[in-house]
C-alpha positions in Angstrom: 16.1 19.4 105.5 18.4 16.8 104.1 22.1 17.4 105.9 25.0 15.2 104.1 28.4 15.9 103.1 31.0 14.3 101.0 34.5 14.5 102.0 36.1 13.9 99.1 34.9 11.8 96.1 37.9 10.7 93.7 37.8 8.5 90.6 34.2 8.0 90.4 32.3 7.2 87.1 29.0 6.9 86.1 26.8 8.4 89.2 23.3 9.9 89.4 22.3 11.6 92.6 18.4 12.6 92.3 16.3 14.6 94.4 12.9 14.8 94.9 13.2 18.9 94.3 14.6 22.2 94.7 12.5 23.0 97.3 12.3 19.0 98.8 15.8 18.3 98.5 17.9 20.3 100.0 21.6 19.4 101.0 22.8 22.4 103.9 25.4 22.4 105.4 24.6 24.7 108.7 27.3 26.1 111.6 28.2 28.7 114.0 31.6 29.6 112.2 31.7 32.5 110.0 34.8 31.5 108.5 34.2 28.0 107.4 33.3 27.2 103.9 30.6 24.7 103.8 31.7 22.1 101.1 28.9 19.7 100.5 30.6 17.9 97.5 34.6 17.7 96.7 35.3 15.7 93.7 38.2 14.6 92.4 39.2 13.1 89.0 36.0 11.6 88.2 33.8 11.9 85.1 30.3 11.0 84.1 28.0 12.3 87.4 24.5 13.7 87.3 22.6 16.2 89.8 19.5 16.2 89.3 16.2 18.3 91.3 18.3 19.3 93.9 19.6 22.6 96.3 23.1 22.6 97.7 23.2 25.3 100.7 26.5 26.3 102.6 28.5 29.2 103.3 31.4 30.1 101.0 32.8 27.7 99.0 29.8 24.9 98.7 31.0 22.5 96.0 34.6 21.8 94.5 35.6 19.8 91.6 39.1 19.0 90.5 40.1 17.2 87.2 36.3 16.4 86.5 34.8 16.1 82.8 31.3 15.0 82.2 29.4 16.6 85.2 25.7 17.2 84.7 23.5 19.4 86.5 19.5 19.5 85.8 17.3 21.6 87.8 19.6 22.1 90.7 19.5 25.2 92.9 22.8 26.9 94.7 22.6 28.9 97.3 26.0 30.1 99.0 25.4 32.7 101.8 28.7 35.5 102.4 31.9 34.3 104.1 32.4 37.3 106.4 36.5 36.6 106.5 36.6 35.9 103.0 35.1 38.2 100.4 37.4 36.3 97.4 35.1 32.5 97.6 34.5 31.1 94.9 31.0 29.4 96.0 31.5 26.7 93.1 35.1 26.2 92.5 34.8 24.2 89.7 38.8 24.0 88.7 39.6 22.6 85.1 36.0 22.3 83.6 35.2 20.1 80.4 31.8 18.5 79.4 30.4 20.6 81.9 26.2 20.7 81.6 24.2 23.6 83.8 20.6 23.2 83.1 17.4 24.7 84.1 20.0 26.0 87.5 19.2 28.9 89.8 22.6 30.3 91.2 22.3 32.6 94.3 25.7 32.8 95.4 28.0 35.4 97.3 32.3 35.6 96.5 33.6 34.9 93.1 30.0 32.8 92.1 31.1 29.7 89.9 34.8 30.0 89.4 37.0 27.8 87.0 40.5 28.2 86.1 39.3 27.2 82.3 36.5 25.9 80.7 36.2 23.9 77.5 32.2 22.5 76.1 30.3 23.8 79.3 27.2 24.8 78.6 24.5 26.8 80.8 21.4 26.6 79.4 17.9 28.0 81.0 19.5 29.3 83.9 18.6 32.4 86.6 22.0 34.1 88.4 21.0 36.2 91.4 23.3 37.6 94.2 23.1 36.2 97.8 19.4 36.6 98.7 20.3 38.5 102.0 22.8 40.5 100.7 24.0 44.4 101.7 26.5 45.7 99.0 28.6 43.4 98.0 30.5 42.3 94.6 29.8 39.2 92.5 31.3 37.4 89.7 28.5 34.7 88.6 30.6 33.1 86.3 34.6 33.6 86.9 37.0 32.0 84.7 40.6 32.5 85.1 42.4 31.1 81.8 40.6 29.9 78.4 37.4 29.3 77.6 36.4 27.6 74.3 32.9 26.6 73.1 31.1 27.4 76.3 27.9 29.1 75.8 25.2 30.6 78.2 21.7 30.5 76.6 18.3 31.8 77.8 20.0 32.8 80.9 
């Protein structure tokens, strides 16, 4: 397995990170610490970035994005695992989200799921949401939006 992680990526444009595969590709993020979110991708006011054939893997919160518009993901896989100290994660904290693209996804994520504090044109389309694969009884939220959402639409998911 693939192990990488990006600080913090700010002001970025036009970017395509492919993998060879859900099940060939996979970006984890692995430690002891069962308080430690695992984020493998924290972006920052950029626009225009693809994902494609990929798995992000962490604990908690696994991917952030912050002022972002444009962001494409095809055939990606998310798995984040339960944050025993904090049952309120959002696994993708995905802030403000706009031109947003989910495509042929699997989410298996613990916490609050995807979480976005609004979302305007994000679309999730062929997509499978499933709880934490080793999960006990626990709540989720796959898809958590605090304020407005306006012509987002989930289809065949």
């Amino acid at each position: 397995m693939l192990g990488l992680s990006v600080e913090m990526f700010s002001g970025g444009k036009s970017l395509t990170f492919e993998g060879s595969g859900q099940e060939n590709t996979v970006l984890k993020f692995t430690t002891v610490a069962t308080n430690q979110n695992h984020v493998l991708f924290d972006l920052s006011s950029c626009s225009d970035i693809e994902f494609r054939n990929m798995t992000f893997w962490g604990k908690g919160t696994i991917f952030k994005a912050t002022g972002c518009s444009n962001i494409r993901f095809y055939n990606c896989k998310f798995i984040s695992e339960w944050n025993e100290t904090d049952n309120d994660t959002d696994a993708l904290s995905m802030g403000s989200m706009t031109n947003m693209l989910f495509e042929n996804c699997t989410f298996e994520l613990s916490g609050r799921g995807l979480a976005g504090t609004s979302s305007l044109r994000t679309n999730f389309i062929n997509c499978k949401f499933g709880g934490e694969t080793d999960s006990t009884t626990r709540n989720y939220s796959y898809i958590y939006i605090s304020g407005v959402m306006d012509e987002t639409d989930v289809t065949n998911c």
